[in-house]
Every structure is written in structure tokens, then in C-alpha cells.
N, C-alpha and C positions, 0 to 999 in steps of 0.2 A: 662361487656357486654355493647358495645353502643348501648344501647336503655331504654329505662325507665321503672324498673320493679319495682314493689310492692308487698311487701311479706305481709300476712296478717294470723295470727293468731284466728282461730274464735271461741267462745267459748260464753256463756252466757254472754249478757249486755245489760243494757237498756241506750239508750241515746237518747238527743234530740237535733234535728238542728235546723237549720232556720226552716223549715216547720216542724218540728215539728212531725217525724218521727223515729218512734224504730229502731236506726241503724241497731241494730245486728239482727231483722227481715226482717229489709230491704235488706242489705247484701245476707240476707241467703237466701231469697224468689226469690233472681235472681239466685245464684248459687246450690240451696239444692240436684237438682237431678244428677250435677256432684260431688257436694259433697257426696253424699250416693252412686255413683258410685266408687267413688276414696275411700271409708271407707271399702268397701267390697275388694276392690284390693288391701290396703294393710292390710285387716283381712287375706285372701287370701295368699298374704307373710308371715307373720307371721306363718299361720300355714305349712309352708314349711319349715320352719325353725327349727331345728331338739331343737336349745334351746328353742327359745322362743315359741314355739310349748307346753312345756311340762309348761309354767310359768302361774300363773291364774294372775286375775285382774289387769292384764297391763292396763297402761294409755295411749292414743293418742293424742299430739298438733299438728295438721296439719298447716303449715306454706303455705302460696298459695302464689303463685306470678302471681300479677297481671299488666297491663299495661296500659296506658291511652293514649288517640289518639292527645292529645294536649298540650302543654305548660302550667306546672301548676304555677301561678303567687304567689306570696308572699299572696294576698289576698284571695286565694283559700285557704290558711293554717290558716288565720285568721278568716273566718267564717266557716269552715269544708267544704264546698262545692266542695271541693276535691274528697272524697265521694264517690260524684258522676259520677264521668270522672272513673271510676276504669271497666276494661274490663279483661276479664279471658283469660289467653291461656293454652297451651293442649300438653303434650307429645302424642306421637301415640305409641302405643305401640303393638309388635304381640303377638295376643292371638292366642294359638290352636282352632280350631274347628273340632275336627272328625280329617279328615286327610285334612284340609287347613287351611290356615293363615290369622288372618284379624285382620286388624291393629282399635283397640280400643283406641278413645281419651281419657283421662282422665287432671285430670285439674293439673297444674305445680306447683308442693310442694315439701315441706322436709314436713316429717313427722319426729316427736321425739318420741321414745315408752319410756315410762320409767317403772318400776314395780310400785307396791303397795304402794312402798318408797318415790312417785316419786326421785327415781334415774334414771339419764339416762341410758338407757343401747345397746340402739339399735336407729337406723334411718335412713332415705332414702324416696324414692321416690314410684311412677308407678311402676318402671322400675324394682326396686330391694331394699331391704334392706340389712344392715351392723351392726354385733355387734363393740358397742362401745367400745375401752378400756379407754377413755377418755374422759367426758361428756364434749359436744360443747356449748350447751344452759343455760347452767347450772344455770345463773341468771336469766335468763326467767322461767325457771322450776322454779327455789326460787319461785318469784313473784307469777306463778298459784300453786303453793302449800297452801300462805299461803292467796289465794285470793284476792291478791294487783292490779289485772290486768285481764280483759277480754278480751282484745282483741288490737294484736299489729300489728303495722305496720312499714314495713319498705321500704325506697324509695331509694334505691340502694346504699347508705353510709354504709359501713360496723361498725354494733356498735351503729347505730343512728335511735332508734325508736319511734314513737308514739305507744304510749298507750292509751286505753280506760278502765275506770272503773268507771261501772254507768254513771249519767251525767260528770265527767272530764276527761279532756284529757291532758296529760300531754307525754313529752319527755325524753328518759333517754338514757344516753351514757353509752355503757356496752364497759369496759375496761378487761375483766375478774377477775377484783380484784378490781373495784368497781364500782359502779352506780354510776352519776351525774345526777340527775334530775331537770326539766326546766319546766314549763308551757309551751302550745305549743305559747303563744301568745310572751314571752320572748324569743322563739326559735328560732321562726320566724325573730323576730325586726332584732335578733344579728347574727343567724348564717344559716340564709335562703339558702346558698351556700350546708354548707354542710348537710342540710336536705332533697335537693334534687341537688346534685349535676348537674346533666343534665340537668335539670331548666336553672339554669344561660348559660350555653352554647348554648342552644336552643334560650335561647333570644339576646344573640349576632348575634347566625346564622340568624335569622329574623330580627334582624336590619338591616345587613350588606344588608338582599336581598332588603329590603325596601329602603335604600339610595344609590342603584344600578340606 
């Protein structure tokens, strides 16, 4: 898609910025009431689902995709302050009422269900879920299995994520057969391009209008 989206994983962590701010409080204190909106709509799928209906102690990582209204610079990754440009957007989705239709925002994710085992076995959106025959996440699930990871992020390069856990943030390239992991400040220096691929085109587009 052209436009710059951020998927974001949330789950328990504490971190701290420049100001010195609980991310993952912070994060959730902007979003929690769409977030508990979008947890009941796909509690709500699930129990629709004639399998996953009958399974107990299923697991949910809600994946969100989020957007930012401005050009996020090399240095916005080097002191976290990225963070903070992060703005949510919203499938619409029709919900019954009685006998009308009315279209309910919820906020734009994959969701991953997995069982007890964490294996994956199901995932989707608002909109609808899908059993899995084939786990997609699978090294993300690794990682919140064995609590290596609170919270991920990803900036529209397919494979190319920030991670948080506790205070460090680090980068890891999911190949589906292996992780490469990166400090994000080493990520940044060397491959700033493909961590936010839309980055670098954005600030070409803004040069070119500036030397217009």
C-alpha cells in the first residue's frame, strides 16, 4: 500500500524514552477503548466459529496498524520519538442492530489466535477470522512464548521488525527459517531504507517540491 502503515503488537512492557514515559502505558492509554472494543469483536468471532467456539484457553496477539502524518527521519529511530507520530486507523464494519445496519469502527489488525500450545491455528481481522492450516507468525509466537518480546513493530517492510522488551529495543529480520537480530541503532546507521521503506521516497518527494 502507498502510504505508511505500522503494525504494532501490544502486550506487557515497561520502557523508557527521552521523557521518560511507560511506553506500553502510554501506547495503551491512547488506544485502550478501541482496543477493548476490537477484543470483544473478535471474542465475538471466535465464538462463531463452530471450531474455535468449542477450544478453551486460546491466546490473542493483536497486530494493529497504525499510521503517521509525517515523514519519519533516520533520527526519529535513533531516539524512539517515533512513538510518538503513531495515529490509529479503523476498518468500518456492518453490525446488525434489530433489523438496521450500522457501520462500527474498530481499529485495523491481524489478530493471531493461537491455543494453549501457543500454536497457531486461527487469525484475522474485524471483519472476519480464518483457521489456519499453516502458521504465518510463527517466529513471533516463538519469541511471546518464551517471553523474549513485548511488543513489535512493524513499518511496512515485509519481515522487518522493532521489538521492545523492557527497556531494549532491538530489530530482527524474520526469514521464516531464521531471525537476524540488530540493535535498532545498528539498523538504523545501515539499513534505514528498508526499515521504513516510505521514509526515503517521502524525502525525495519533499526535496524535489523544495528545489521546485
Amino acid at each position: 500500500m502507498k502510504r505508511i502503515l505500522l503494525i504494532i503488537v501490544f502486550c506487557n512492557c515497561i520502557f523508557t524514552n527521552a521523557y521518560t514515559q511507560n511506553l506500553s502505558d502510554t501506547l495503551k492509554s491512547r488506544f485502550q477503548p478501541a482496543i477493548d472494543s476490537l477484543e470483544k469483536r473478535i471474542n465475538y468471532l471466535i465464538s462463531q466459529d463452530a471450531s474455535l467456539s468449542k477450544m478453551k484457553d486460546l491466546k490473542q496477539f493483536h497486530i494493529y496498524f497504525l499510521s503517521h502524518d509525517s515523514t519519519l527521519r533516520k533520527q526519529d529511530f535513533m531516539d524512539n520519538s517515533f512513538i510518538n507520530k503513531l495515529h490509529s486507523d479503523y476498518y468500518e464494519v456492518d453490525i446488525k442492530r434489530c433489523t438496521t445496519k450500522e457501520k462500527v469502527p474498530y481499529l485495523r489488525a491481524n489478530t493471531i489466535i493461537c491455543n494453549s500450545n501457543y500454536e497457531e491455528i486461527a487469525g484475522g481481522d474485524a471483519r472476519y477470522i480464518n483457521l489456519h492450516s499453516n502458521p504465518i507468525y510463527s517466529n513471533i509466537v516463538r519469541l511471546f512464548a518464551v517471553n523474549a518480546i513485548d511488543l513489535v513493530i512493524n513499518l511496512g517492510m515485509n519481515g522487518v521488525y522493532i521489538c521492545i522488551k523492557n527497556n531494549d529495543i532491538f530489530v530482527f529480520k524474520d526469514t521464516n527459517e531464521e531471525l537476524q537480530m540488530y540493535s535498532l541503532k545498528e539498523f538504523a546507521k545501515c539499513c534505514y531504507g528498508e526499515l521504513c521503506p516510505w521514509c526515503l521516497r517521502l524525502k525525495i518527494i519533499n526535496d524535489e517540491k523544495s528545489n521546485r
